[in-house]
C-alpha positions as CSV (number, residue, x, y, z in Angstrom):
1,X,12.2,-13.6,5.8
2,X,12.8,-14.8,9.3
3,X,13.0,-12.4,12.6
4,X,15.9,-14.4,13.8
5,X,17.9,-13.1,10.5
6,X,20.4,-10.3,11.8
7,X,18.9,-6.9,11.6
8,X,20.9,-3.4,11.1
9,X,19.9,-0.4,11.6
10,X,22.3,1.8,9.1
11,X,22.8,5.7,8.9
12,X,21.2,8.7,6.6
13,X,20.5,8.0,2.9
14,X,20.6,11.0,0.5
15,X,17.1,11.8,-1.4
16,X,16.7,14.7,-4.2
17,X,15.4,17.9,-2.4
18,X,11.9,18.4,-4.3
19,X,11.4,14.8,-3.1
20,X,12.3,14.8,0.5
21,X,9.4,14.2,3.1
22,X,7.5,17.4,3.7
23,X,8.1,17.4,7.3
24,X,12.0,17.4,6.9
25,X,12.6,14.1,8.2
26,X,15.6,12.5,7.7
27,X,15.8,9.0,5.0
28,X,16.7,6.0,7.5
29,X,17.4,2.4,6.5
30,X,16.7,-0.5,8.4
31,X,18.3,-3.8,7.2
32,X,16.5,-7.3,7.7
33,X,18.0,-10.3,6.8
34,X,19.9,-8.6,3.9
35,X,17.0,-6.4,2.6
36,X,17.3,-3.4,2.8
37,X,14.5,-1.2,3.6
38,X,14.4,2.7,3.9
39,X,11.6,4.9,6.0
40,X,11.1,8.4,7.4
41,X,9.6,8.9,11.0
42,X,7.9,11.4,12.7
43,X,6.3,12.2,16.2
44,X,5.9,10.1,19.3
45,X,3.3,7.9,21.0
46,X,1.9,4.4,19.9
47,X,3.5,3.6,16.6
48,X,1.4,3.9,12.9
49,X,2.7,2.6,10.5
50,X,1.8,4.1,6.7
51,X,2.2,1.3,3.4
52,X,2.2,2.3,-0.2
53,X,0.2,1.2,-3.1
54,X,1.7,0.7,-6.7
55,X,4.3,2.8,-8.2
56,X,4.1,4.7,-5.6
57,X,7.0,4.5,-2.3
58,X,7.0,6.6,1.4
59,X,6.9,10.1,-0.1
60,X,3.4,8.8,-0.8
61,X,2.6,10.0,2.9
62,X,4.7,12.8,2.9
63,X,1.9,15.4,3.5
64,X,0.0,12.9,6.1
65,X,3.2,12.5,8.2
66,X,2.9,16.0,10.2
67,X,-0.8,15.3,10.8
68,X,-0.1,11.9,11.9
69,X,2.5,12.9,13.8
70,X,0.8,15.5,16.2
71,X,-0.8,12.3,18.1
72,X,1.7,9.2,17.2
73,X,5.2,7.8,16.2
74,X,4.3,7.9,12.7
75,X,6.6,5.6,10.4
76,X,6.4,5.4,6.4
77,X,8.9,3.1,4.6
78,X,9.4,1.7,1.0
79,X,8.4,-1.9,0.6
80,X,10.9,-4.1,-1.7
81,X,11.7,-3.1,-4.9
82,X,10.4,0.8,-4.1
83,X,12.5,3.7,-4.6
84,X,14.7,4.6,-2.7
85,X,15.6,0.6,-2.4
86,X,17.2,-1.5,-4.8
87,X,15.4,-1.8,-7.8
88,X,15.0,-3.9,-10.7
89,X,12.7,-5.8,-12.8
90,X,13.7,-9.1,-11.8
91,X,13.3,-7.7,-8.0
92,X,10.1,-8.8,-6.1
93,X,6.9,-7.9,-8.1
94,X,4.4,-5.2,-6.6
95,X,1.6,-7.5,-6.6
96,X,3.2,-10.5,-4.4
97,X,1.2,-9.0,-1.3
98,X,2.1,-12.1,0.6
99,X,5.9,-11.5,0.7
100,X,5.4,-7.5,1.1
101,X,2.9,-8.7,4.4
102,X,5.6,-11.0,6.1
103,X,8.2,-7.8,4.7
104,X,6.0,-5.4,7.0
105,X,6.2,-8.1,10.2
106,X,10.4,-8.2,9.8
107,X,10.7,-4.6,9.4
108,X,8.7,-3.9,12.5
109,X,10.3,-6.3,14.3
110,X,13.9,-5.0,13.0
111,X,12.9,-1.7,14.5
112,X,11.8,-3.1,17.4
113,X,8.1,-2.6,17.4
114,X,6.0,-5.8,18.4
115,X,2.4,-3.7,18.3
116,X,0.9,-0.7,15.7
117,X,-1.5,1.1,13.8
118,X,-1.1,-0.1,10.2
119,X,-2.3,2.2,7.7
120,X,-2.2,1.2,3.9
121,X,-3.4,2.0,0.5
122,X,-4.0,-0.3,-2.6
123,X,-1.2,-3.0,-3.4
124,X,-0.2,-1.8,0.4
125,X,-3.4,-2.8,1.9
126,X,-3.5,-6.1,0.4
127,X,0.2,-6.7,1.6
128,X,-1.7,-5.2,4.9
129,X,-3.7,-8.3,4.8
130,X,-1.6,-11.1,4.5
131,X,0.4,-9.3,7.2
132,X,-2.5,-8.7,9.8
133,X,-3.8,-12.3,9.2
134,X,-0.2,-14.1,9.5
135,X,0.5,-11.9,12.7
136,X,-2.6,-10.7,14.2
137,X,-0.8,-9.9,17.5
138,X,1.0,-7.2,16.0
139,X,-1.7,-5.0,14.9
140,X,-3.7,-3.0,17.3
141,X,-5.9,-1.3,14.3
142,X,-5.9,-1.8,10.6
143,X,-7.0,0.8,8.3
144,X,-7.2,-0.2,4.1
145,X,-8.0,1.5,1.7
146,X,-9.1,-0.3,-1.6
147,X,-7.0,-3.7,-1.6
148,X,-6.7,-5.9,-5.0
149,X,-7.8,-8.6,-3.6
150,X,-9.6,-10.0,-6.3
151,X,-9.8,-13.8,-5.0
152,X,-12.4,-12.5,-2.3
153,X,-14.5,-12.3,-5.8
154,X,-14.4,-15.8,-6.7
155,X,-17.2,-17.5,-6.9
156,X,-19.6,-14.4,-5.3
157,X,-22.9,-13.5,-7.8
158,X,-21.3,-11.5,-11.0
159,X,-17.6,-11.8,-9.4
160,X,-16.8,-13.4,-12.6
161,X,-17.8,-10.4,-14.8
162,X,-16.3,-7.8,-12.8
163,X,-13.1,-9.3,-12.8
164,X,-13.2,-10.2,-16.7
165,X,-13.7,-6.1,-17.0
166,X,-11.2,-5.5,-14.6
167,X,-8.8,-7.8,-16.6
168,X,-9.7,-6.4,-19.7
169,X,-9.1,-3.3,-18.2
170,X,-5.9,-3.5,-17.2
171,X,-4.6,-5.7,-20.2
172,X,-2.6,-2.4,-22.0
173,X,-1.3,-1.2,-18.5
174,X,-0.2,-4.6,-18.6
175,X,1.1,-5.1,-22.1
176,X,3.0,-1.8,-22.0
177,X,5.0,-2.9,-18.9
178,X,5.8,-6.5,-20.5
179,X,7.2,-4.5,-23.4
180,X,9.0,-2.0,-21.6
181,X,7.1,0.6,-22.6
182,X,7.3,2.3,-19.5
183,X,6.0,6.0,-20.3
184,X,2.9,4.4,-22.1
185,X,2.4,2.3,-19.0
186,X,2.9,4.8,-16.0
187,X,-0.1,6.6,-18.0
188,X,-2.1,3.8,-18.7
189,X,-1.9,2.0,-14.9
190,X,-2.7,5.5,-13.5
191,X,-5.9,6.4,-15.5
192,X,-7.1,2.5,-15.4
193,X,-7.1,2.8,-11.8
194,X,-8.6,6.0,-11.9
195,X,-10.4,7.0,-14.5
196,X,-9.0,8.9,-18.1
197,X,-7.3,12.2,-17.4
198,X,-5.5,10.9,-13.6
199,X,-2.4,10.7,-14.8
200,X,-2.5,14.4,-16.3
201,X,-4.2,15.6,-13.3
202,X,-1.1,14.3,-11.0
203,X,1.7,16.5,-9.9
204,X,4.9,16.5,-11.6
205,X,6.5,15.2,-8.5
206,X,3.4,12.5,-8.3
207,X,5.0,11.3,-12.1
208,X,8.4,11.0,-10.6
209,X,7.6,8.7,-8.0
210,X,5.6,6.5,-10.7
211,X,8.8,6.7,-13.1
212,X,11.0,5.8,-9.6
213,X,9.1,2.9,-9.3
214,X,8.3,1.6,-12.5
215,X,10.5,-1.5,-12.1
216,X,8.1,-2.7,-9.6
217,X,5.1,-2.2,-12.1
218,X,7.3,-4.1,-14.8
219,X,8.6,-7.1,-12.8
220,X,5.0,-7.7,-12.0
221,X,3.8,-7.6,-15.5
222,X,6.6,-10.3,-16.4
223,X,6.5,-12.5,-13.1
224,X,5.7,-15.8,-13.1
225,X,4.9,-16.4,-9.4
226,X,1.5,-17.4,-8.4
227,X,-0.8,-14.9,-7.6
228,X,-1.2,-14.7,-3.7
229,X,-4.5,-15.6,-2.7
230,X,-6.6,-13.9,-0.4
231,X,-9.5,-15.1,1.1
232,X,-12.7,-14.6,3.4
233,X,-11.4,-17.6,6.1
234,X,-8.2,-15.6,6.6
235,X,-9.8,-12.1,6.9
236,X,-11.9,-13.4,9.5
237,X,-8.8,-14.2,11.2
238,X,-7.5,-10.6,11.9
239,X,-8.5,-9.5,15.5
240,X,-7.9,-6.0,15.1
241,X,-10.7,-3.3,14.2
242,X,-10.5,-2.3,10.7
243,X,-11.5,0.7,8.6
244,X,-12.1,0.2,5.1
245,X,-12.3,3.6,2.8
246,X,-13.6,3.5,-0.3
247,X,-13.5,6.5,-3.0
248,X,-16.6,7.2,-4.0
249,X,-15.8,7.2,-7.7
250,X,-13.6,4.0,-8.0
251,X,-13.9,1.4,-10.0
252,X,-16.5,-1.1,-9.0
253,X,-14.0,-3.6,-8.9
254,X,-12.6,-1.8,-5.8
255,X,-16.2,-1.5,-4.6
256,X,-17.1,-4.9,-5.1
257,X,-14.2,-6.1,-3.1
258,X,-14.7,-4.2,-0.1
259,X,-17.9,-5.4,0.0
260,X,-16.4,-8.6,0.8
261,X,-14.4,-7.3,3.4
262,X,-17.2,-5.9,5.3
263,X,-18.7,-9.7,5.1
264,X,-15.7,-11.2,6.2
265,X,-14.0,-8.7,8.8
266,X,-14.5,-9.7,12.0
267,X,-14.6,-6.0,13.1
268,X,-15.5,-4.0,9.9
269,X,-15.8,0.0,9.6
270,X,-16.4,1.1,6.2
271,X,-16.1,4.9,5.3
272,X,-16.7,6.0,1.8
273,X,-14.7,9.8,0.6
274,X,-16.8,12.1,-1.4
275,X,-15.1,12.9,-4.4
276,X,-12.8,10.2,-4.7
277,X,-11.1,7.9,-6.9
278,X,-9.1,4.8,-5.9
279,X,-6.3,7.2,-4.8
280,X,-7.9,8.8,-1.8
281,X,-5.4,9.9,0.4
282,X,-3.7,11.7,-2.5
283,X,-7.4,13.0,-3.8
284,X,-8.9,13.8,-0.5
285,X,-5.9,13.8,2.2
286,X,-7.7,15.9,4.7
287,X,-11.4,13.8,4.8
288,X,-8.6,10.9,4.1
289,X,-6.9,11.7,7.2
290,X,-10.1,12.7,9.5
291,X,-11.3,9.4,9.2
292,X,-8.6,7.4,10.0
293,X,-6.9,9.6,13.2
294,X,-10.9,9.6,14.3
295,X,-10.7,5.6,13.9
296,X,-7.3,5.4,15.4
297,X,-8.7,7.2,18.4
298,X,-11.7,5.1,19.2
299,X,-9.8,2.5,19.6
């Protein structure tokens, strides 16, 4: 996508009541180059900017955005393929981080922001990554939590092994998608990620948005586009401080990988949240949300 490509910023776009952003914001669109992409805003002051992980979309954030928004002009929109977008299984897969990172810089630029906060979780963050390394100019602090980045493994002491167990992990998550079997794998995805008994634990609304967005999971069980590749040479190349939050039950995978980070990251905070899974600002939103604003603020 190219930020000479005409950009539109369009009107209102209805959303389901029990599904609308808690702060009452209204559903805006802003169209880059022919995609589409919608987001809710909140607040003013220097810009943050809030990415979702998998099967997930901007009503991820919808209990951060008033907290957010007491300080900042806090924006959370649905990367490609995300509900309320166009969706489809032959769409852009959740997983191609490097396409959802150069996504982020258009949109930003289609709204007219050249400088923000970027906040992301999981798929999000490693979108995030590509994005902050590609266009380090455009990010004045960058907060992850728990990226996929499993080529920062490769070739580290017992990288091998934890992503043979992640792989093996995931393979039914995986298999069920590939089939179509999209109730077995909105289950499976959420209770690989973290731990048996997540996906009973989530909210009812918390299962819609995974069934909104299973098309996503899907076209990234079946793609067959390379995996983006992330590595240590292009973290070091983002600028910006960064805060990397860990839950402090997630899967060592997750653990092992931020322990890259913090090697590579030029300007590395780490921040583990008691209690936590890989989901922490849905599991812990208010020690989620202390941490970041508190980061935000020092710098």
């Amino acid at each position: 996508m190219r930020f000479g490509l005409k950009v539109l910023i369009t009107g209102l776009i209805l959303c389901p009541l029990h599904l609308a952003p808690a702060t009452g914001a209204d559903v805006k669109q802003v169209n880059v180059g022919g995609t589409t992409f919608a987001y809710v805003e909140a607040g003013q002051g220097d810009p943050v900017v809030l990415v979702h992980g998998g099967l997930q979309d901007y009503r991820m954030w919808n209990s951060h955005l008033p907290v957010f928004a007491k300080g900042y002009r806090v924006i959370a929109y649905s990367r490609q393929n995300h509900f309320p977008n166009a969706t489809s299984k032959d769409g852009l897969p959740d997983g191609a981080a490097d396409a959802h990172g150069e996504d982020l810089a258009a949109m930003l630029s289609g709204l007219g922001i050249k400088r923000a906060h970027i906040v992301a979780h999981s798929a999000g963050a490693h979108a995030a990554l590509f994005f902050a390394a590609n266009h380090p100019g455009m990010v004045r602090t960058l907060v992850i939590n728990e990226p996929p980045a499993a080529a920062l493994l490769t070739g580290t002491v017992g990288g091998a092994d934890v992503l043979n167990e992640w792989v093996a992990r995931f393979a039914s998550t995986r298999n069920a998608f590939q089939k179509g079997d999209i109730d077995a794998g909105l289950r499976l995805f959420a209770d690989a990620v973290g731990g048996p008994g997540t996906y009973d634990r989530r909210s009812e609304g918390e299962h819609q948005m995974m069934a909104d967005n299973a098309w996503s999971a899907v076209a990234d069980a079946i793609t067959t586009r390379p995996r983006p590749v992330f590595t240590c040479d292009m973290a070091k190349r983002i600028s910006a401080p960064t805060l990397v939050t860990n839950g402090e039950r997630s899967p060592v995978y997750f653990h092992r990988i931020v322990d890259e980070l913090v090697r590579c990251l030029p300007q590395p905070t780490r921040v583990e949240i008691p209690g936590s899974s890989h989901s922490v600002p849905g599991e812990a939103p208010q020690a989620y949300d202390e941490a970041v604003l508190g980061f935000i603020a020092r710098h």
